[in-house]
C-alpha positions as CSV (number, residue, x, y, z in Angstrom):
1,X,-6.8,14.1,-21.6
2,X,-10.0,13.0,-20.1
3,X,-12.0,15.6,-17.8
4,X,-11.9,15.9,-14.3
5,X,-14.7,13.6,-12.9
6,X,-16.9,15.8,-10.1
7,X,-17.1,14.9,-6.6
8,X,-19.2,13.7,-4.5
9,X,-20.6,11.6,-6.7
10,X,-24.8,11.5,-6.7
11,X,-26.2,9.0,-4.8
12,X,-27.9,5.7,-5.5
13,X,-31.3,5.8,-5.9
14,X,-34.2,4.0,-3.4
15,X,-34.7,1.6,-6.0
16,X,-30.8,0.6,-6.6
17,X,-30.8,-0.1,-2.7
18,X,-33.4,-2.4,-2.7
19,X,-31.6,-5.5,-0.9
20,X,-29.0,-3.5,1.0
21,X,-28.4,-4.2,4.5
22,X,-31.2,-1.8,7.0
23,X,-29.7,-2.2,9.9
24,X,-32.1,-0.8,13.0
25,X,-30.6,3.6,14.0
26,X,-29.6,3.4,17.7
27,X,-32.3,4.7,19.6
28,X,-30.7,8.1,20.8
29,X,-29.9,8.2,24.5
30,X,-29.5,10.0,27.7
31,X,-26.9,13.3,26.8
32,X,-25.5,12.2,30.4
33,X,-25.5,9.0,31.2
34,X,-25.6,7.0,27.9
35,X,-24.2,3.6,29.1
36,X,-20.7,2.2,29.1
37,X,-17.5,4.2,30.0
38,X,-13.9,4.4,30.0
39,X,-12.3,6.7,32.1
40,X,-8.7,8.2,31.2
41,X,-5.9,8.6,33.3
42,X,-5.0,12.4,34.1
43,X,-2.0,12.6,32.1
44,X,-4.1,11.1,29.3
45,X,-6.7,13.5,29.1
46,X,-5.5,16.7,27.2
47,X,-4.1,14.3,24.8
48,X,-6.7,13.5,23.8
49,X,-9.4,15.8,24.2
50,X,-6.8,18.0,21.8
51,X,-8.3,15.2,19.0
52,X,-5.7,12.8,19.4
53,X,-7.4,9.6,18.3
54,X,-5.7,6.7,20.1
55,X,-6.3,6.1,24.1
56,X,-3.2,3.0,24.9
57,X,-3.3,0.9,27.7
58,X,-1.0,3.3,29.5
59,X,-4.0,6.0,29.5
60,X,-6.8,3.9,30.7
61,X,-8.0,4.2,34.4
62,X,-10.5,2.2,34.5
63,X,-13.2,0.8,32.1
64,X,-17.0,-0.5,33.1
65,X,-17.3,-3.9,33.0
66,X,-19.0,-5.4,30.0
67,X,-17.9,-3.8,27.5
68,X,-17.2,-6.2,24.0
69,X,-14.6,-5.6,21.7
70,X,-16.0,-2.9,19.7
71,X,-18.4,-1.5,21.9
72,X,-19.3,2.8,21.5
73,X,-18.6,4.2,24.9
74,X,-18.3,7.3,27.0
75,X,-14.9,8.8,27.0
76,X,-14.6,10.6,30.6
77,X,-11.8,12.2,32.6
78,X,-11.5,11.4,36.5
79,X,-14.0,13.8,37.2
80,X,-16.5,12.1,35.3
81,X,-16.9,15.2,32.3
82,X,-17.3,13.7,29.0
83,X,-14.2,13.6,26.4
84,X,-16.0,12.5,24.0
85,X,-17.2,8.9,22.3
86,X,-15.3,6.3,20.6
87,X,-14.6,2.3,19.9
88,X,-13.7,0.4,23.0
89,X,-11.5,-2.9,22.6
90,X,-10.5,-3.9,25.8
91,X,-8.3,-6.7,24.1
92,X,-7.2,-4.7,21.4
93,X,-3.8,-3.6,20.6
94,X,-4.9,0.1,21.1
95,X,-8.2,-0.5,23.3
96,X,-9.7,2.8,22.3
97,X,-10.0,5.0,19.3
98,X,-11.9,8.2,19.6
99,X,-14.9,8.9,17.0
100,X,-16.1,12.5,18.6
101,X,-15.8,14.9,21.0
102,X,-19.3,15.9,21.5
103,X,-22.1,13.8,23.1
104,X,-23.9,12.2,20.1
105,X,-25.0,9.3,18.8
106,X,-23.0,6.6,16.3
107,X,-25.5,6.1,14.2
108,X,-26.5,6.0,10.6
109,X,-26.4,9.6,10.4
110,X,-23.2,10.1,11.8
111,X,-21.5,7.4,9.4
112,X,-23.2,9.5,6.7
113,X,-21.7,12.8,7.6
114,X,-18.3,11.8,7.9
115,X,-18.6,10.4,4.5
116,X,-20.0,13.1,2.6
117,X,-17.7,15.4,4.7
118,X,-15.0,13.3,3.2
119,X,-16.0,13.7,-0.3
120,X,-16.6,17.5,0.3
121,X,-13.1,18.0,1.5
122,X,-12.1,16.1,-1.3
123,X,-14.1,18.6,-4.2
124,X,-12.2,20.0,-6.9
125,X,-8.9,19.0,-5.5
126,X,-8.2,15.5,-7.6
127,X,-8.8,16.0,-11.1
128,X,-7.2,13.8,-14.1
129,X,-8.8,10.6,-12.9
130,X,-11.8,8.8,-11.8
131,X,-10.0,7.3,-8.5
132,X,-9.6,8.4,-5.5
133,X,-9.3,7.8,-1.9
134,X,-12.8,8.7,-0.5
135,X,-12.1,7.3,3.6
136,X,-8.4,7.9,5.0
137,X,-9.3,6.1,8.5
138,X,-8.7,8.6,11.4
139,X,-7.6,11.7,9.1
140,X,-11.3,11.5,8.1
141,X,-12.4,11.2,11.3
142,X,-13.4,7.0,11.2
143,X,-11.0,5.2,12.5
144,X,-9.7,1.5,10.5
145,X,-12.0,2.8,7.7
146,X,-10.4,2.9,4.6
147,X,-12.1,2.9,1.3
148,X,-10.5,3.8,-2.4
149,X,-12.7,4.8,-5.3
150,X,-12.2,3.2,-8.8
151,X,-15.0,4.4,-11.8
152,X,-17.9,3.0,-9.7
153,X,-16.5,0.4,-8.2
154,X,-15.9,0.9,-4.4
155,X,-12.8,-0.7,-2.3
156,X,-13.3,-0.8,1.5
157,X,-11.2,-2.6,4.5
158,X,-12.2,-2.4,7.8
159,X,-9.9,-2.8,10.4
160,X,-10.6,-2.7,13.8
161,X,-13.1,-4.2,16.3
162,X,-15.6,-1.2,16.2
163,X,-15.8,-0.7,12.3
164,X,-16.9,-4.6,11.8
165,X,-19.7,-4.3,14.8
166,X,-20.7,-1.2,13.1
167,X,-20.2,-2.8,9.6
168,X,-23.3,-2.7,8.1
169,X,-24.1,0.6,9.1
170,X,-20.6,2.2,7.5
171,X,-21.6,0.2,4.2
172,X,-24.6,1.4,3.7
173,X,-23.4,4.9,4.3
174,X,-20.6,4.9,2.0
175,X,-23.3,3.1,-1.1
176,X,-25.6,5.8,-0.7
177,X,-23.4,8.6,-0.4
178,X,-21.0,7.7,-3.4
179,X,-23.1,6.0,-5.5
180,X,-20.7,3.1,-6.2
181,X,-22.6,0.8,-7.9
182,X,-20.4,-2.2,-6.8
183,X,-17.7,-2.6,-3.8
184,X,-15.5,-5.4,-2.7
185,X,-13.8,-5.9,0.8
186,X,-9.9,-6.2,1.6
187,X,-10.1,-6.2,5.2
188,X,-7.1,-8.4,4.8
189,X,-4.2,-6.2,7.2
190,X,-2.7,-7.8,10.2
191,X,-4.2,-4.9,12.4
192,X,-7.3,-7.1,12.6
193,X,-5.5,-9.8,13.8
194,X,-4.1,-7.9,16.5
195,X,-8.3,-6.9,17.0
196,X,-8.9,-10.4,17.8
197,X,-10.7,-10.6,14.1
198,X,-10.4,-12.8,11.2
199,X,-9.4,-11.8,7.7
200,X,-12.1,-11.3,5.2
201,X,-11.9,-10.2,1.5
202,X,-14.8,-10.3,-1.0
203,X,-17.6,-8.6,-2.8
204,X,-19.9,-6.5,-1.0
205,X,-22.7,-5.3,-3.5
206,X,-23.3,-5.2,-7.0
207,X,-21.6,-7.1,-9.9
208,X,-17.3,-7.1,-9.2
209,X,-16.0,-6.7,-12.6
210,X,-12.8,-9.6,-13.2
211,X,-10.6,-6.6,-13.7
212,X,-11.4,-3.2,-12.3
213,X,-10.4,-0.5,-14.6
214,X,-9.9,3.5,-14.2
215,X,-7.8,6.5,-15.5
216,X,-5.3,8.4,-14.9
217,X,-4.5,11.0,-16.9
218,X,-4.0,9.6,-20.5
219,X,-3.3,5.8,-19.0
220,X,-5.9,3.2,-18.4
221,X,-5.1,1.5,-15.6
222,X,-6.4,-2.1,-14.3
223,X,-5.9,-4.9,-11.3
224,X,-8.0,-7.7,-10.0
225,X,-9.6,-6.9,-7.0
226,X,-8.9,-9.7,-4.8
227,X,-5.6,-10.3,-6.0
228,X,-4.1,-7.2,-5.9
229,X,-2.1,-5.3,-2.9
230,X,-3.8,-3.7,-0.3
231,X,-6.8,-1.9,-1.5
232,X,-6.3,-3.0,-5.2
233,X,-3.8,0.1,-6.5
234,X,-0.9,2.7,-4.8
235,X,-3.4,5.7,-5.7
236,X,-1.0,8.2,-3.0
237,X,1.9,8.2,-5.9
238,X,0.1,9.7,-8.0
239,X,1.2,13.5,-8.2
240,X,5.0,11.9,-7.6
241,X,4.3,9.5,-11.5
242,X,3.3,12.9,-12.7
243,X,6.1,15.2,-11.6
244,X,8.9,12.0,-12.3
245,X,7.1,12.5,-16.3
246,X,7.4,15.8,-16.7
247,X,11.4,15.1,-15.9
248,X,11.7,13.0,-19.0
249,X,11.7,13.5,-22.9
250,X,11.7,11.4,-25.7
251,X,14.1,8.6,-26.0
252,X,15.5,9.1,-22.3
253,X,16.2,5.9,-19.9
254,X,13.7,6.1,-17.1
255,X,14.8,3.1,-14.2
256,X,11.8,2.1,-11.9
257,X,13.1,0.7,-9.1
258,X,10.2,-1.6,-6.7
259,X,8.3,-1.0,-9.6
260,X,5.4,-3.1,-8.2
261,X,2.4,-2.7,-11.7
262,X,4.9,0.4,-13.0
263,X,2.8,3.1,-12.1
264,X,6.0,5.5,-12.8
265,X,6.8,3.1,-15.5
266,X,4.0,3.4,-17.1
267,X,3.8,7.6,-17.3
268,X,7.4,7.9,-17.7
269,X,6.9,5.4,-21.1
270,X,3.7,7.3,-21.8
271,X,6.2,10.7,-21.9
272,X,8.2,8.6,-24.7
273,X,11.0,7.6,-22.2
274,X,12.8,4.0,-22.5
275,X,11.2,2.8,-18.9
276,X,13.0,0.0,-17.1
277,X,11.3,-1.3,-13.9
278,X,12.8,-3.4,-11.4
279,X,9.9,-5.7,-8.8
280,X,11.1,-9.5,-7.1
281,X,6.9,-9.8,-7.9
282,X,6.8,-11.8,-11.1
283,X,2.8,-11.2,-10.8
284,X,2.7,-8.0,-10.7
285,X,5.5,-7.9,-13.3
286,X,2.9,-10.1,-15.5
287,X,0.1,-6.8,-15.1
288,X,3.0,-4.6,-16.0
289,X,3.5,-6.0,-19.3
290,X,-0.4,-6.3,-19.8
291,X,-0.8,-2.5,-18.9
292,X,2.1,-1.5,-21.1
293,X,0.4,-3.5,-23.9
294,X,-2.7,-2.2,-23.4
295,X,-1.7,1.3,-23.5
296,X,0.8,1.6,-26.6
297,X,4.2,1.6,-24.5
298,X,6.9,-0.7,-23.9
299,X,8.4,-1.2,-20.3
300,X,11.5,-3.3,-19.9
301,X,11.5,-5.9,-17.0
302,X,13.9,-7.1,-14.6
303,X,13.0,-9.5,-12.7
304,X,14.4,-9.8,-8.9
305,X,15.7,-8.1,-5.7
306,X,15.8,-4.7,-6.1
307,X,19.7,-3.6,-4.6
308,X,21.0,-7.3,-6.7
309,X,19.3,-5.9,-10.0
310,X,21.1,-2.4,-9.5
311,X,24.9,-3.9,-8.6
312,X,24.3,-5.9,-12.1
313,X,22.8,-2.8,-14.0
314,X,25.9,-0.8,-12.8
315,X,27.9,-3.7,-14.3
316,X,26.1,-3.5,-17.4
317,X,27.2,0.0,-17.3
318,X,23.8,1.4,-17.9
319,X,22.6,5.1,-17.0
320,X,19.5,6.7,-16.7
321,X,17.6,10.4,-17.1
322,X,15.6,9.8,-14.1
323,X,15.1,6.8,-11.5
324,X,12.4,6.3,-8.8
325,X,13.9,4.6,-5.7
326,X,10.1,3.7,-3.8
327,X,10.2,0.6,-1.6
328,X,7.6,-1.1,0.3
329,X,7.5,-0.6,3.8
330,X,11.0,-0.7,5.4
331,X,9.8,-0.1,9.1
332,X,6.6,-1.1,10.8
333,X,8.5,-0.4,14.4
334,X,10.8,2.5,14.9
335,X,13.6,-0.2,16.1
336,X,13.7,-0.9,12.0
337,X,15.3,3.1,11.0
338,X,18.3,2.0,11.3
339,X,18.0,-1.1,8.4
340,X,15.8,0.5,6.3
341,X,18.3,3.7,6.3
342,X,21.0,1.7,5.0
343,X,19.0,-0.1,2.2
344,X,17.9,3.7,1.4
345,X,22.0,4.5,1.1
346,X,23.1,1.6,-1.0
347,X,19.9,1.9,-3.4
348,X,20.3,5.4,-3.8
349,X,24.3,5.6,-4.1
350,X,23.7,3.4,-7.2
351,X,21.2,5.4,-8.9
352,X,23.4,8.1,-8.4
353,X,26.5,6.6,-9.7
354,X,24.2,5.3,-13.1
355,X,22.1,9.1,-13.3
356,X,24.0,11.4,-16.3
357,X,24.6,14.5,-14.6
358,X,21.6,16.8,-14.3
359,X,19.4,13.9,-14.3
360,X,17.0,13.3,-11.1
361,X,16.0,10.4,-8.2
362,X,12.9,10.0,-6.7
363,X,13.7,8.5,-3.0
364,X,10.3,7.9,-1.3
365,X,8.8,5.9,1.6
366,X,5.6,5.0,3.2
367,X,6.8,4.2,6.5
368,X,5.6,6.4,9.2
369,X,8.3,6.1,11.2
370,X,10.8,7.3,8.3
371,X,11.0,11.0,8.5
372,X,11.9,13.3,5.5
373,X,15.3,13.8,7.7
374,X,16.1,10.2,7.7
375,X,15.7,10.5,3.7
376,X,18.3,13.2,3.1
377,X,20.6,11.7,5.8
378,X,21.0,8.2,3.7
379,X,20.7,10.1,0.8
380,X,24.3,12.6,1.8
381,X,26.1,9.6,2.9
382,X,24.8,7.9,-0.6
383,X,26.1,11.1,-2.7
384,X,29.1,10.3,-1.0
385,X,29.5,7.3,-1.7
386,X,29.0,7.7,-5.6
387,X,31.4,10.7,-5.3
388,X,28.7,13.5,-6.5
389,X,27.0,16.1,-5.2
390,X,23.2,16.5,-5.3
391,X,20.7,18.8,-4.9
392,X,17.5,18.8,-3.2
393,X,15.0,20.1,-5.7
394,X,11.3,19.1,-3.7
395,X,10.5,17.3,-1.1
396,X,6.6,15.6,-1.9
397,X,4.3,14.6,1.2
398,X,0.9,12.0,0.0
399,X,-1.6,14.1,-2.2
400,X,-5.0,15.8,-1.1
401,X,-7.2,12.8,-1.1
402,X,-4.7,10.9,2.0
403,X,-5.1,13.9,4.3
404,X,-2.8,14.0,6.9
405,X,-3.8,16.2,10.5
406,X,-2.2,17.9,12.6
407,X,-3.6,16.1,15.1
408,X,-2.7,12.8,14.3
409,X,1.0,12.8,13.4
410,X,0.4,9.0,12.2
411,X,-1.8,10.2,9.2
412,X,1.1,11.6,7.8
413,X,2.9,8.4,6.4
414,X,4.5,9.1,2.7
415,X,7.5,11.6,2.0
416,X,9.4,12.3,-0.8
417,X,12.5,13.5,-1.9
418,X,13.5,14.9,-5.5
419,X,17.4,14.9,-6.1
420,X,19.4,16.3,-9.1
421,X,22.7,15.0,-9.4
422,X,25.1,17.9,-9.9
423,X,27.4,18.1,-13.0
């Protein structure tokens, strides 16, 4: 196995940045009147001055005029003391998101900090790979900032109205703090249409490589950088493809169910189990293969919707050691628990009808709105169903480098639960 990498990384040099992006520092302003402000409601206040990041429409009193969609302003309660700072969208879906709750300036500086603050929090606490998440938007403390580290190749998406004005600024702080010697953009989400933005993916500095390529563990791992989901690769399974092949020996039938690339696939088949992954993506099906070439396994693929392809396996009469039951998102609105719950029951009743006893599921989502409660709810009326009993053995939240705050109960977005069906 490959050693840990060290972060933070060193960064770039002066001559490296020769041709980045200077945009002019802010002069620094008045600490009591420093221009626009937005005023909260009374009910609105201790919300938020508790480092809740979101003001609604609901908490707004009143708002200066002039203020452009991503404008910095003044965060006050009736009384006119300061809350703090943050991104003003007046046409935005969530008009303000907080950035501080001291009087200072956005600047340069301030982008800088919250980076290397990032990375800091971030030391010593991923090893086995050279990717990371180094920016996890509010639970970082920059809001519609994300930004994944591959090797030296940077991945960022911006996605709100204050991140683009302030664009070049967060850019240039992220290349010289990391040292990424090339980035590309997927600010590609629907959140920046509800911003009033366009779409935008692309390179940002330095020379994209065709396919961006890291480690984890003893796997190489590659996607294509504009092709591939979201921020190019599902790096918050991680510690979930390493616990799910530790469960599985030699010879042993692994099932990968919305197998996406087969990043349990591929570490199950690396373990010397007989992986079987399940994706309707033929694409990303296509990488699977590659990857498993590439690294000395074999995956078999099954092409199609996931609860179709598990009716015909049970048909087939197949079983399996161990199974990973990890759809996309099931619910972007909390009106969607209900569906998504029953998709959870019927996909996990058949893996648990096809597990040999003692054998273990993975059930896992990255819906907010899914709570670890909904889980084990679809997941009693799905041992019923398959007329077993299961145990709960863990139950996995999204590793160290996707922190999740106290104070912002939406950073907390991917649970886990690890079954063992009884004998």
């Amino acid at each position: 196995m490959r050693a840990a990498p060290s972060f933070p990384f060193a960064p770039l040099s002066p001559a490296t940045l020769q041709g980045v992006s200077r945009p002019s520092v802010p002069a620094k302003a008045s600490r009591t009147s420093r221009g626009p402000a937005v005023t909260l409601k009374d009910a609105a206040v201790r919300r938020i001055a508790g480092r809740y990041p979101f003001g609604h429409s609901g908490d707004i009193a009143r708002a200066d005029a002039g203020i452009g969609p991503g404008d910095v302003v003044d965060v006050r309660d009736e009384g006119g003391k300061l809350v703090g700072r943050g991104y003003f969208n007046p046409e935005g879906a969530t008009p303000l998101r907080m950035l501080t709750w001291e009087a200072r300036d956005i600047d340069l500086n301030f982008y800088r900090e919250r980076v290397r603050a990032a990375l800091a929090r971030r030391e010593g606490r991923i090893t086995g790979t050279n990717a990371l998440r180094v920016l996890h938007a509010e639970a970082d403390g920059l809001p519609g900032v994300v930004a994944d580290r591959f090797g030296d190749v940077l991945s960022v998406q911006l996605r709100n109205a204050g991140v683009e004005k302030h664009r070049d600024l967060i850019l240039r702080a992220l290349r010289e703090e990391t040292g990424a010697t090339s980035a590309f953009e997927r600010s590609d989400t629907g959140e920046r249409r509800k911003e009033g933005l366009d779409l935008v993916s692309g390179p940002l500095w330095g020379e994209l490589p065709e396919r961006v390529e890291f480690y984890e563990d003893d796997l190489r791992l590659h996607f294509a950088p504009l092709d591939a989901q979201k921020t190019g690769f599902f790096l918050d399974q991680r510690d979930n493809r390493r616990m799910m092949a530790r469960l599985v020996g030699p010879g042993q039938p692994f099932l990968d169910v919305y197998s996406y690339t087969g990043g349990f696939s591929l570490h199950a088949a690396k373990a010397g189990a007989q992986s079987t992954a399940i994706d309707k993506d033929s694409v990303a099906l296509g990488v699977l293969e590659r990857e498993a070439r590439e690294n000395g396994v074999g995956v078999n693929l099954r092409w199609g919707d996931a609860i179709e392809q598990l009716a015909a396996l049970e048909k087939e009469k197949k079983s399996f050691h161990a199974a990973v039951f990890d759809p996309p998102t099931l619910a972007k609105r909390r009106d969607d628990v209900p569906r998504a719950k029953r998709i959870f029951t019927d996909g996990t009743a058949a893996l648990l009808r096809m597990l040999t006893p003692g054998g273990h599921v993975l059930v896992s989502t990255c819906a907010h709105y899914i709570r670890v409660d909904d889980l084990l709810d679809a997941a009693r009326v799905a041992a019923g169903a398959a007329e077993c009993d299961a145990e709960v053995v863990d139950i996995t939240y999204q590793p160290a480098d996707h922190p999740h705050l106290l104070s912002v109960p939406e950073s907390l977005y991917l649970k886990s639960i690890l079954l063992r069906k009884q004998g």
